[in-house]
VEXDREN-2710 file (C-alpha; in Angstrom, 1 decimal):
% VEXDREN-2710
k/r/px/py/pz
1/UNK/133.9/15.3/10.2
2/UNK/131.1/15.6/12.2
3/UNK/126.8/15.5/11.2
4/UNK/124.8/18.0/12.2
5/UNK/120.6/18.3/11.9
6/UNK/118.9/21.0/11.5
7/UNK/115.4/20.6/13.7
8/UNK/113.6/23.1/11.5
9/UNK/113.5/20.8/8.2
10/UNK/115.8/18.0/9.0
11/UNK/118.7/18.8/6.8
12/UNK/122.3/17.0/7.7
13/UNK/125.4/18.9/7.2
14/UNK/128.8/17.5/7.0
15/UNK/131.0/19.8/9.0
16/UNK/133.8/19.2/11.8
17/UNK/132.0/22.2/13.6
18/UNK/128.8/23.8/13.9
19/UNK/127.0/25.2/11.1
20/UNK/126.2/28.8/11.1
21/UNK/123.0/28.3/9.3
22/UNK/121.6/26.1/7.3
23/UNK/121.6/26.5/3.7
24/UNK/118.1/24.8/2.9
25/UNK/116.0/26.9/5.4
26/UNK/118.2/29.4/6.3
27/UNK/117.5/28.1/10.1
28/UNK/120.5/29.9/13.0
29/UNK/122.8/27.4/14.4
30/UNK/121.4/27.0/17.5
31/UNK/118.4/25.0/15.2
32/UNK/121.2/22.2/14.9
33/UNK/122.3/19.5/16.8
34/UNK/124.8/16.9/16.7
35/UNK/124.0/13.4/15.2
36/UNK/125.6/10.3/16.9
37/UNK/127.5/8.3/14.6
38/UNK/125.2/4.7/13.6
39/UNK/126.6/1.8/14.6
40/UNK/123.3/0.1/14.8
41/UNK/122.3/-2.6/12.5
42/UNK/119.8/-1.6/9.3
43/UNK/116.7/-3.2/9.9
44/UNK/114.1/-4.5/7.6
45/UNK/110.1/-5.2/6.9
46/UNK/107.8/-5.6/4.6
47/UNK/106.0/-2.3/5.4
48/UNK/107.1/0.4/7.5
49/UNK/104.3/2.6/9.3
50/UNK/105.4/6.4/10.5
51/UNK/103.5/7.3/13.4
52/UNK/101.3/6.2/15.8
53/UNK/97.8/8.0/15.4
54/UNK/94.5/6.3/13.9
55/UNK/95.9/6.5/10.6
56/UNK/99.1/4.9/11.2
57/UNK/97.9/2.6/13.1
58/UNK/94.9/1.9/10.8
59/UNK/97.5/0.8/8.1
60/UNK/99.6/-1.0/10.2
61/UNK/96.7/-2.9/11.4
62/UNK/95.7/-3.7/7.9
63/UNK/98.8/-4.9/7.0
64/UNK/99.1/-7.1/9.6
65/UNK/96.2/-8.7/8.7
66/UNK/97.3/-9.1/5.6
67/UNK/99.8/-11.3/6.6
68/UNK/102.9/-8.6/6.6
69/UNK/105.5/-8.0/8.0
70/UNK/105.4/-4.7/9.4
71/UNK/107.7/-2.1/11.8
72/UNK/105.9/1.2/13.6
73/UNK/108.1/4.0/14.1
74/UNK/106.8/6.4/16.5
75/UNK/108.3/9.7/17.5
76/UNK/107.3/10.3/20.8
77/UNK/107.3/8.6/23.8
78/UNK/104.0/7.7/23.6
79/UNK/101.7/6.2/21.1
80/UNK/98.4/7.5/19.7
81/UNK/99.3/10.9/18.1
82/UNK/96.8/13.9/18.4
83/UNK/93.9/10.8/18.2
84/UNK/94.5/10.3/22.2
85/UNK/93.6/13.7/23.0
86/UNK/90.1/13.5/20.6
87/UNK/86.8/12.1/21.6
88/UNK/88.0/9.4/18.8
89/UNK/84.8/9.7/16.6
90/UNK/84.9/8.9/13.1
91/UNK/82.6/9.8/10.8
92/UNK/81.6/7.1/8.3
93/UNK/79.2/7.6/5.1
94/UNK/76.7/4.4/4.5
95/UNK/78.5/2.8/7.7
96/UNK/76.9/-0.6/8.3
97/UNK/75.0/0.7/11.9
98/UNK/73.2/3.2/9.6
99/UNK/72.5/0.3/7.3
100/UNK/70.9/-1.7/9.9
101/UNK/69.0/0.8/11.5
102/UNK/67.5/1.5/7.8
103/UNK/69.0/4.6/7.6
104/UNK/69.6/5.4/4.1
105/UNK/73.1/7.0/3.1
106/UNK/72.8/7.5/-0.1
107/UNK/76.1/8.2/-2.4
108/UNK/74.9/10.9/-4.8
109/UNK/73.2/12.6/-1.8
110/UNK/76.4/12.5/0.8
111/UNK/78.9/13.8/-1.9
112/UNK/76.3/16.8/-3.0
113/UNK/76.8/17.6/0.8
114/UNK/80.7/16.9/1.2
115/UNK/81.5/18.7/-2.1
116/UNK/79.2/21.3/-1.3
117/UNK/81.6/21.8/2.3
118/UNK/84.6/21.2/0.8
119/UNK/84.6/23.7/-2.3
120/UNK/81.7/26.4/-1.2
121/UNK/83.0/28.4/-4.2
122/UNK/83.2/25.8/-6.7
123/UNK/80.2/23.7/-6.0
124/UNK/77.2/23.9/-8.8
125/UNK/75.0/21.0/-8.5
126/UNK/74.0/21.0/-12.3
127/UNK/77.5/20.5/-13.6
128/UNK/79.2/17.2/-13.9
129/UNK/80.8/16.1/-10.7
130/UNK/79.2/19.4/-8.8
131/UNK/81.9/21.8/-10.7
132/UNK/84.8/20.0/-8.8
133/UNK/88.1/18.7/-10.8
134/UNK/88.3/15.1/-11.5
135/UNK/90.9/14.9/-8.6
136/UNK/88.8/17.1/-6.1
137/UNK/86.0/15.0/-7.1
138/UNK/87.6/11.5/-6.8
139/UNK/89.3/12.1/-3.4
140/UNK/86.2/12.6/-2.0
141/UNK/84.1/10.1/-3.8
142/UNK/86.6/7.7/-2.9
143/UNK/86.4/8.2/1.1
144/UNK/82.6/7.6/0.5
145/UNK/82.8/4.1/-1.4
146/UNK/85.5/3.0/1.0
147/UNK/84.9/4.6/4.4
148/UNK/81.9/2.0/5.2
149/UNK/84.5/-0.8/3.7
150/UNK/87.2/0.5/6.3
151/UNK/85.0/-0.1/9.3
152/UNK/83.6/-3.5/8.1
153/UNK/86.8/-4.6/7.8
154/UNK/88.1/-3.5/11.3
155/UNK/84.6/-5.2/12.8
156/UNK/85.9/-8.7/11.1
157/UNK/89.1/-8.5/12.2
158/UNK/87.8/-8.3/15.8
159/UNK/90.1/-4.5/16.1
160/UNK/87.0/-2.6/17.4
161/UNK/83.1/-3.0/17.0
162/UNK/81.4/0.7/15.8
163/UNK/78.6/2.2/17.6
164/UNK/76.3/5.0/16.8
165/UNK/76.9/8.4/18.9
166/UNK/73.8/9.7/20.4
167/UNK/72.7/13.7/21.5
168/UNK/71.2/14.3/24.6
169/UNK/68.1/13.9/23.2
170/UNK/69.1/10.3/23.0
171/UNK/69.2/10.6/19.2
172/UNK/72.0/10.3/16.3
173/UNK/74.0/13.0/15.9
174/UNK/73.2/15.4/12.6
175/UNK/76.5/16.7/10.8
176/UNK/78.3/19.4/11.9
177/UNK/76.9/21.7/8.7
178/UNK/73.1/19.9/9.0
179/UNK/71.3/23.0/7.8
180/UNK/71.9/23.4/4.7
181/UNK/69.8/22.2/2.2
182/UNK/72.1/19.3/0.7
183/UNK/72.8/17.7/4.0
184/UNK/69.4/15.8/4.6
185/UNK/69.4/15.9/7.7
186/UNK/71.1/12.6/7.6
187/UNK/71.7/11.2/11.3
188/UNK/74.4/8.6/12.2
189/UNK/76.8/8.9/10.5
190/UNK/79.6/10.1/13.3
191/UNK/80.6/6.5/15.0
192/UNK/82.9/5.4/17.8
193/UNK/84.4/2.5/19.3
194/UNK/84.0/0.8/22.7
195/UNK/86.9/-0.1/24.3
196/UNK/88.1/-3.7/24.3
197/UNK/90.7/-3.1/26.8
198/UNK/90.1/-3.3/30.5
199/UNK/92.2/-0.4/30.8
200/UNK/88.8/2.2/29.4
201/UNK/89.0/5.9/29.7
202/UNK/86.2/8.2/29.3
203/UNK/88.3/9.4/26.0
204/UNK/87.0/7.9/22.9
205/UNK/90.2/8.6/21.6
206/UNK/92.6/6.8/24.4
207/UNK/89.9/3.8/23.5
208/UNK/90.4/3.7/20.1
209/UNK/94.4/3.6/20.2
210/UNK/94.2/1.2/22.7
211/UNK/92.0/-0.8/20.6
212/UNK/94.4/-0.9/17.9
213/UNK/98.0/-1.3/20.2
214/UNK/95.6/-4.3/22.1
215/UNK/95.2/-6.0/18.8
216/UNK/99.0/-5.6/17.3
217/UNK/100.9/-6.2/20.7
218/UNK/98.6/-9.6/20.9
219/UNK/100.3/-10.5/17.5
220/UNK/104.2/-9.6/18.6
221/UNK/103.7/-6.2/16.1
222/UNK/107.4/-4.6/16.2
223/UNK/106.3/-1.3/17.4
224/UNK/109.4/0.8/18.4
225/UNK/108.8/4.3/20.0
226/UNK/111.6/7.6/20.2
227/UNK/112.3/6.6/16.7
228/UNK/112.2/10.4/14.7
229/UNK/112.3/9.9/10.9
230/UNK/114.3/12.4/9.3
231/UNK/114.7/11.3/5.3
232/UNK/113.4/8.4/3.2
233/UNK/115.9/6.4/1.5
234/UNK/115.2/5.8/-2.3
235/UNK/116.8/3.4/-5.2
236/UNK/117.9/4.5/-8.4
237/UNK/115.1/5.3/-9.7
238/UNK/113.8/7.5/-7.0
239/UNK/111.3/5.0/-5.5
240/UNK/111.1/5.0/-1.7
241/UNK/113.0/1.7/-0.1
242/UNK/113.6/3.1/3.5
243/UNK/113.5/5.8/6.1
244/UNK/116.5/6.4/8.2
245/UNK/115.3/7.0/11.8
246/UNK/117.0/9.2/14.6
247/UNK/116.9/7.1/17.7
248/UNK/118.7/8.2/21.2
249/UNK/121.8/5.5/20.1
250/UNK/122.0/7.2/17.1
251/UNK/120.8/6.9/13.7
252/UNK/119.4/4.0/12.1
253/UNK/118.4/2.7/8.5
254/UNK/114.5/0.8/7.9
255/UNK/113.6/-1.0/5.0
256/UNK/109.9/-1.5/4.0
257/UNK/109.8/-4.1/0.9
258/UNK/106.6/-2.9/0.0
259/UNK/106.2/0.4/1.2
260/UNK/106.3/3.1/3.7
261/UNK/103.5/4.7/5.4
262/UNK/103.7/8.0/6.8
263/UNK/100.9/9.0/9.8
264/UNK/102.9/11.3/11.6
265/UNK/100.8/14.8/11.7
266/UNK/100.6/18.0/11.0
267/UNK/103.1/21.0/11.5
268/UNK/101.1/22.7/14.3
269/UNK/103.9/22.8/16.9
270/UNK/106.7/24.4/13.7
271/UNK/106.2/28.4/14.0
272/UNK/108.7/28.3/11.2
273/UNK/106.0/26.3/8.9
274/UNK/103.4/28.1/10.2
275/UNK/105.2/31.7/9.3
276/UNK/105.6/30.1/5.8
277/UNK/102.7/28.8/5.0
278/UNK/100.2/30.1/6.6
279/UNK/98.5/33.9/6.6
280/UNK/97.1/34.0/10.3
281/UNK/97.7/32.8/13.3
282/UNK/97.4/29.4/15.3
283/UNK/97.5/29.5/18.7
284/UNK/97.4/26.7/20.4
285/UNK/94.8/23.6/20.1
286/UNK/95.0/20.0/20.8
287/UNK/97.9/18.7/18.8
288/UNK/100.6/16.5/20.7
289/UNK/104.0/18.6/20.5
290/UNK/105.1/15.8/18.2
291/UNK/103.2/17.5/15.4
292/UNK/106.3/19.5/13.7
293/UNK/105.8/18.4/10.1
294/UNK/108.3/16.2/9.8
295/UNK/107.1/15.0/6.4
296/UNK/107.2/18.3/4.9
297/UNK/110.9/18.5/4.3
298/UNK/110.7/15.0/3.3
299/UNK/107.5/15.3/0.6
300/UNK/109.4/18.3/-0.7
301/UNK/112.6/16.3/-0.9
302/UNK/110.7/13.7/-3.3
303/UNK/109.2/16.6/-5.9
304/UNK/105.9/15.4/-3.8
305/UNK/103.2/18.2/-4.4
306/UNK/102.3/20.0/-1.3
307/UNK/98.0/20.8/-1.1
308/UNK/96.3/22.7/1.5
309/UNK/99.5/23.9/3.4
310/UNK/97.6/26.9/4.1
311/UNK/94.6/25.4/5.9
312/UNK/94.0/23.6/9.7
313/UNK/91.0/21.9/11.2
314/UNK/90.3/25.0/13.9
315/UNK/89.3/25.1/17.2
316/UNK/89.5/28.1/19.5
317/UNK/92.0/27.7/22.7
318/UNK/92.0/29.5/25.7
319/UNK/94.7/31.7/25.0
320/UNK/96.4/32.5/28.5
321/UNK/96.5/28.1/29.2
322/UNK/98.3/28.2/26.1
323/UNK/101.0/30.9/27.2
324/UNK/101.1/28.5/30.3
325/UNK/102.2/25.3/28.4
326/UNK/101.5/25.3/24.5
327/UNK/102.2/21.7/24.8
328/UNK/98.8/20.8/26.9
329/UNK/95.8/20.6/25.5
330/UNK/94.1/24.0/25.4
331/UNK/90.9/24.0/22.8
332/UNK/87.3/24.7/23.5
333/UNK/85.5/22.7/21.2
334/UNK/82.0/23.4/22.1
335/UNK/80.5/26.4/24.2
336/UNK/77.6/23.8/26.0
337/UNK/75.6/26.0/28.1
338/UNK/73.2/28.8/27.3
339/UNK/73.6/32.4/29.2
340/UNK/76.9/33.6/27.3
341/UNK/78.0/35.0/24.3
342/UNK/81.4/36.3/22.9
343/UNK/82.4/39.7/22.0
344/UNK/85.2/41.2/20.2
345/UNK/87.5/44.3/21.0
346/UNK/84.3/46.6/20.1
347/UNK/82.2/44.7/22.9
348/UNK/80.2/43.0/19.6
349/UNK/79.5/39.9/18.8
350/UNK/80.4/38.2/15.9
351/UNK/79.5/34.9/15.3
352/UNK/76.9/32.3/16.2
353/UNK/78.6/30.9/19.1
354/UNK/77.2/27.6/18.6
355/UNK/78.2/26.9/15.4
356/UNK/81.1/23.9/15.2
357/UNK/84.5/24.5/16.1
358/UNK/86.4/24.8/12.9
359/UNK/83.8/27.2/11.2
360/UNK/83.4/29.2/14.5
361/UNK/87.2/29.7/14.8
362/UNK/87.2/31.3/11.1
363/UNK/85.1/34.7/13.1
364/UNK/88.5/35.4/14.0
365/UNK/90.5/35.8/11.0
366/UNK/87.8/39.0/9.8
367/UNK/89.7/42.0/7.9
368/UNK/88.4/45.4/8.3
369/UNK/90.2/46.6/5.2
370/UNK/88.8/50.5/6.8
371/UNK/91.0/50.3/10.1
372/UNK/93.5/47.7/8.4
373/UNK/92.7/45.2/11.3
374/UNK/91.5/41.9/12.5
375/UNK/88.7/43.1/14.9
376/UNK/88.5/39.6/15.9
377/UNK/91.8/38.5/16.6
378/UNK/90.9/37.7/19.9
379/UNK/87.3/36.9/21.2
380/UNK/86.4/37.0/25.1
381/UNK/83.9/34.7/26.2
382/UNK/81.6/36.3/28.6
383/UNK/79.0/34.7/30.8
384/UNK/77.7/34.7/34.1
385/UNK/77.5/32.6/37.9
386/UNK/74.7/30.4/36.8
387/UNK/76.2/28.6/33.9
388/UNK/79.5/28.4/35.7
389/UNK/77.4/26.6/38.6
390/UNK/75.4/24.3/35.7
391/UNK/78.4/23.0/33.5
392/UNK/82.1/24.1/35.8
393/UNK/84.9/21.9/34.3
394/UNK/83.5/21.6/30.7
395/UNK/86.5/23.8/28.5
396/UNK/86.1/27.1/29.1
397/UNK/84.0/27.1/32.2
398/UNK/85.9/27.6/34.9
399/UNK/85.5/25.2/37.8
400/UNK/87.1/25.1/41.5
401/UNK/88.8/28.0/43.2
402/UNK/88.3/30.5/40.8
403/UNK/90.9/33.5/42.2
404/UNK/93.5/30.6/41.2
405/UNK/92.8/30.5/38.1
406/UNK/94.7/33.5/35.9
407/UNK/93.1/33.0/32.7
408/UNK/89.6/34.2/34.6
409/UNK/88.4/37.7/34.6
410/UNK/86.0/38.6/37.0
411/UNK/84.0/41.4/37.9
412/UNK/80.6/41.8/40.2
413/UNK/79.3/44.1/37.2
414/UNK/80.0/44.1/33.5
415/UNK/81.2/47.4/33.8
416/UNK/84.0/46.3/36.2
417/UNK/84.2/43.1/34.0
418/UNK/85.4/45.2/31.3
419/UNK/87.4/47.2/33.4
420/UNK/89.4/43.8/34.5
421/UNK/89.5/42.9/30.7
422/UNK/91.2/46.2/29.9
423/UNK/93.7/45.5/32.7
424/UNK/94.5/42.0/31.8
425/UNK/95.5/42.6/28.0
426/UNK/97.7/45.1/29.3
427/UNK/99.6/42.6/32.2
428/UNK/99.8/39.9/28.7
429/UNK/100.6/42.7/25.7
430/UNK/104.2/41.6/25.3
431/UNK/102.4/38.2/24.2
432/UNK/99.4/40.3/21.6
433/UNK/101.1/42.7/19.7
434/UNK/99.1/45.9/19.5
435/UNK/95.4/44.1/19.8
436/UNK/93.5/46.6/23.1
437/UNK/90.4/47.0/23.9
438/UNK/88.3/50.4/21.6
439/UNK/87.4/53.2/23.9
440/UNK/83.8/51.9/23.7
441/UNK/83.7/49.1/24.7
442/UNK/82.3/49.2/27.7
443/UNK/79.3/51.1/26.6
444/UNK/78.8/48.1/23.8
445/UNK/79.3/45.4/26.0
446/UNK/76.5/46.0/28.1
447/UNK/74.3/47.2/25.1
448/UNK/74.9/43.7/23.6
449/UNK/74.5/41.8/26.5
450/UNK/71.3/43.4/26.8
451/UNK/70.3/43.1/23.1
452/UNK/71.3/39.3/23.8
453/UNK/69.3/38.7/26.8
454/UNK/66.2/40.0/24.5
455/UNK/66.6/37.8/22.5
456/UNK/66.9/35.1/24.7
457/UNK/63.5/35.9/26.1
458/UNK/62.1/36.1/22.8
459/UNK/64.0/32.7/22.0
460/UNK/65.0/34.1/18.5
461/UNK/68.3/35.1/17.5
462/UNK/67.7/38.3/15.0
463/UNK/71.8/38.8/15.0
464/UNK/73.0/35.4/14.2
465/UNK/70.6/32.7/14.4
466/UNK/71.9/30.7/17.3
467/UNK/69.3/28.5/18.6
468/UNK/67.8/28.1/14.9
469/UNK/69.0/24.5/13.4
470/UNK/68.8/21.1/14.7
471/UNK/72.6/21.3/15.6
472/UNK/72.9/24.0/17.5
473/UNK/70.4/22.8/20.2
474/UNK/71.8/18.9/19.9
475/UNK/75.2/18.8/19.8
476/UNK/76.9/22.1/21.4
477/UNK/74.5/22.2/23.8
478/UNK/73.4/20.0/26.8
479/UNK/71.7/19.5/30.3
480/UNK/73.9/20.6/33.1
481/UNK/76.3/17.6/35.0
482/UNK/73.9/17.5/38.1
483/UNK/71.2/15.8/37.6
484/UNK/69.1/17.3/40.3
485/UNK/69.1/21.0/38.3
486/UNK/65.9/21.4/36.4
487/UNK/66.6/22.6/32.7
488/UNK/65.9/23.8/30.8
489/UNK/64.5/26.9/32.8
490/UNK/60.4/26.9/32.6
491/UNK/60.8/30.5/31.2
492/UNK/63.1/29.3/28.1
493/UNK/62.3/29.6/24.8
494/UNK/65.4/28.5/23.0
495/UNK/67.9/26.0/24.4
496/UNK/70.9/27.2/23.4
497/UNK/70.0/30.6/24.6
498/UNK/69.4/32.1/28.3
499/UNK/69.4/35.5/29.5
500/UNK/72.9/36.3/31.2
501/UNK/71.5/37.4/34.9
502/UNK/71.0/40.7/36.1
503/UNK/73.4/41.4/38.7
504/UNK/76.9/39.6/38.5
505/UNK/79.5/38.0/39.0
506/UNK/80.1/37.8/35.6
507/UNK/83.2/36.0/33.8
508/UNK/85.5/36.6/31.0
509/UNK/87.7/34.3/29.2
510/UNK/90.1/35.6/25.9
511/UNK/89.6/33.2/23.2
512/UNK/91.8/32.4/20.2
513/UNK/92.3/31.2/16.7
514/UNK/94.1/27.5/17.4
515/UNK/93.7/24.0/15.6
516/UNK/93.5/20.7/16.2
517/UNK/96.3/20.4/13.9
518/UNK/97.2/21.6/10.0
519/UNK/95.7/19.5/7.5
520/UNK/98.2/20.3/4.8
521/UNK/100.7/18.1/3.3
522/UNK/102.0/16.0/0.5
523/UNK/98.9/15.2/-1.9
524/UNK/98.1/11.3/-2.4
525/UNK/95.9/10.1/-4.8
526/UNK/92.8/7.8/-4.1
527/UNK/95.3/4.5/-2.8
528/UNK/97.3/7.0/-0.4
529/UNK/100.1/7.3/-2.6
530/UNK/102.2/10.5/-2.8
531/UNK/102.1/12.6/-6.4
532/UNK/104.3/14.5/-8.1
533/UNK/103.6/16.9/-10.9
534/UNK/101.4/15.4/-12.8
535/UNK/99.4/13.3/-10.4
536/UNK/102.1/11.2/-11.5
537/UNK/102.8/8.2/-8.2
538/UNK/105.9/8.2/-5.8
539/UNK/106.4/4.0/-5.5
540/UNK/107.2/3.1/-2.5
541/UNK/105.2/6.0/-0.7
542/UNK/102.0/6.8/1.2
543/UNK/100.5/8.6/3.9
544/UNK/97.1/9.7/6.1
545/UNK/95.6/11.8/8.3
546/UNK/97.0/15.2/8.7
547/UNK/100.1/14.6/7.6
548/UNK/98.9/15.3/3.8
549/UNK/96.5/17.3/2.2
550/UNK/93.3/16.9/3.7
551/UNK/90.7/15.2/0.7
552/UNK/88.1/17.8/2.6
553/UNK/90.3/20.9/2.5
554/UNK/89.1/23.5/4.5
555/UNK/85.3/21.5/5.4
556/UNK/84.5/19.9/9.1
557/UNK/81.8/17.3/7.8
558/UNK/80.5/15.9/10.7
559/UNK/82.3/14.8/14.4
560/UNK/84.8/12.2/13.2
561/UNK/85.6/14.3/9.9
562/UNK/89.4/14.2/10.7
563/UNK/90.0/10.2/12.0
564/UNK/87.6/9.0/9.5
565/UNK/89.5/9.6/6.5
566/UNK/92.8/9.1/8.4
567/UNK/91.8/5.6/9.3
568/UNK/90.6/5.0/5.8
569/UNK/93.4/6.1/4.1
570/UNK/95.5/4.3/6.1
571/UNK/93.7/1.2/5.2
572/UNK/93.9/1.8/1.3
573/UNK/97.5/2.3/1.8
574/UNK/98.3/-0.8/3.1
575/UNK/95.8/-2.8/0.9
576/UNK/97.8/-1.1/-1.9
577/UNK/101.2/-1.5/-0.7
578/UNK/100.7/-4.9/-0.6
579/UNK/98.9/-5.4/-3.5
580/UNK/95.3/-6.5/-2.0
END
């Protein structure tokens, strides 16, 4: 008899041939493939660590620390997850920089503001823990009294020293929601790490990894990569005791004593997950095309709970660099320059434009319940020669040979502009279902542009307030790369806005709903542990990052929102795992 998996949800089938479907998620047979038979030893640890990212590596950085004995698993060929394509910020409550600049952080303040992000509808700051449950309430309360901890710790053990990220002002960065009224206008609390390597990048991210691999290789840490987990192994009482590992010589048993770790990711490279769990669409992002929610199958295996399957942290991609290769990194996390805007399929905009990523990205999921549409579904970014000069390269200004480059529309007026629009969508429709352009348009598009430039001149956004708060003219916006160019503009009135000019050529580029990954998964309880109905503890089980349910749901708290709780959580995990 031979064993087959199926890659959709890592079910093994005992059949001599090959399965027609399989009977967990109904998957074709050409979703299996054929498992070599083990002949490899069972290996053992006291903590195994799933994963490579800041939250794996977090925990097993931790543990080791802690004196364990530890094994990484990694599924790729390459270590540092989704955090090696990030600018590897963390954002960190009360962290001890804020401390000793005599910035105050205080608790009840920064959870009115978290809860506030994290549960719009829920949050009512005269009830007892702001209207949230005692679970909602603790997760997050929890990540504030041991965030600050997490990063001490790291500091002592010599992993990485923390430094506050400055604007281009030269100041602290506010939080990504800063206007509203329970934020404070707190500054520094997004942090990153320098790199101790002599191998720096200009990533944050790559710096932070190699922070972490620097400090476990320079203590013989067994870190073993092309190992996929498929299953957990359990003992008679349904604790966890083991994973068992598909490597390329077949598959292979791991023991963790005290506990397994899972930092492995979220499911934005499974379309089947994505169909199931989630209402709209993500195309594209940042996420390494490990991210196939391997854990999924596994939580539900162990009655885990699953929380916030149906949300993501977004980012818009470009949309035709995705077609290209889905694989490479395709997001546009900030729109940094001033003379553009973005437009729907009526030539209207729809959103601030500077607002952050993840709360921008929701512009696109709008139902007109009239026309039984999503008006939005894709955006086009519009903007002109000047701010292509100023910031070429920075995602999605276009730099270089520009007639190269297929995912730019072009056109010497905007009228022709839309013209080339109209003609693109219909070379890609195979790839957009029935989205095309309204009849009008054109007429719209230059009636906005022109309602825009007004209010660039006037430096007030009457539409959508771009321009208005603290963030918008900090962090999604900045000088242009060459030094030499004088801005902003005598004539400006407002930063983040500028007049698109009056003759072209004038760019187009379609923009679309992706992530940087889901944030959905197994729910854990304040020490990382996995729950099952009840809030009743798996033993033996834990994870971080976005490989569970985010503590911060659907909210984007400041740059950093994602690796900062992943690397905390992490660390809890371990600390409980082995009792600390």
């Amino acid at each position: 008899m031979k064993k087959w998996l199926c890659t959709t949800c890592n079910n093994i089938q005992t059949t001599d041939t090959l399965p027609e479907k399989c009977p967990i998620c109904w998957s074709e047979h050409s979703n299996f493939e054929l498992i070599k038979e083990s002949l490899l030893p069972d290996q053992f640890a006291d903590v195994l660590i799933i994963g490579s990212g800041a939250g794996a590596l977090a925990a097993a950085t931790t543990a080791v620390a802690e004196g364990a004995n530890i094994i990484v698993l990694e599924k790729g060929k390459n270590l540092g997850g989704t955090t090696k394509r990030s600018g590897g910020r963390y954002w960190i409550p009360n962290n001890y920089l804020m401390r000793a600049a005599g910035i105050k952080d205080e608790k009840e303040d920064a959870l009115a503001y978290m809860c506030r992000y994290s549960y719009p509808n829920k949050y009512n700051p005269s009830l007892p823990k702001f209207g949230l449950t005692n679970y909602e309430y603790e997760m997050i309360e929890n990540y504030y009294d041991h965030a600050s901890l997490m990063t001490d710790y790291f500091k002592d053990m010599d992993v990485f020293e923390s430094f506050i990220d400055v604007n281009w002002k030269g100041e602290p960065h506010v939080d990504y929601l800063q206007n509203i009224s329970e934020n404070k206008n707190i500054r520094g609390r997004s942090i990153y790490a320098l790199p101790k390597s002599e191998k720096s990048s200009p990533s944050g991210g790559v710096n932070l990894i190699n922070n972490f691999v620097l400090w476990l290789e320079s203590r013989q840490t067994d870190i073993r990569k092309e190992h996929q987990v498929i299953r957990v192994l359990t003992d008679q009482d349904e604790n966890v005791i083991g994973v068992v590992a598909k490597t390329s010589a077949g598959l292979q048993n791991f023991y963790g004593k005290k506990g397994v770790i899972f930092g492995t990711g979220g499911f934005s490279h499974n379309q089947d997950l994505i169909k199931r769990f989630h209402a709209h669409q993500l195309i594209g992002g940042c996420g390494v095309p490990e991210n196939t929610g391997d854990l999924v199958p596994i939580a539900e295996s162990l009655g885990a709970m699953l929380g916030n399957m149906t949300n993501a942290f977004r980012v818009q991609s470009i949309f035709e660099k995705h077609l290209e290769n889905p694989g490479l990194p395709n997001s546009t996390f900030f729109f940094i320059g001033d003379s553009f805007l973005e437009v729907n399929k009526y030539g209207k905009r729809v959103v601030n434009e500077k607002r952050n990523y993840n709360d921008r990205t929701l512009a696109h999921y709008e139902w007109d319940a009239v026309r039984a549409e999503y008006p939005n579904q894709f955006l086009f970014f519009v903007t002109d020669q000047r701010a292509v000069n100023y910031w070429g390269g920075f995602p999605p200004y276009p730099k270089g040979d520009l007639d190269k480059q297929k995912h730019v529309i072009q056109g010497d007026t905007l009228e022709e502009l839309a013209d080339n629009i109209d003609k693109k969508l219909n070379d890609i429709k195979k790839h957009i279902g029935n989205f095309k352009l309204e009849p009008d348009f054109k007429e719209n598009l230059i009636e906005t542009v022109n309602r825009f430039n007004q209010f660039a001149k006037d430096g007030k956004d009457l539409d959508f307030l771009r321009g208005s708060t603290d963030y918008d003219v900090e962090y999604p916006t900045m000088p242009p790369f060459n030094p030499e160019i004088t801005w902003p503009e005598a004539d400006s009135k407002n930063v983040a806005m500028y007049p698109l000019a009056n003759v072209g050529p004038y760019f187009a580029i379609i923009m679309a709903p992706g992530s940087l990954d889901t944030n959905g998964g197994p729910m854990t309880n304040k020490h990382g542990q996995f729950l099952r109905d009840g809030y009743i503890p798996i033993k033996g089980i834990y994870g971080a990052g976005n490989c569970i349910a985010s503590p911060g749901m659907n909210s984007y708290w400041g740059a950093g929102a994602t690796i900062g709780p992943a690397m905390t959580y992490g660390y809890l995990s371990a600390k409980h795992a082995l009792g600390k």
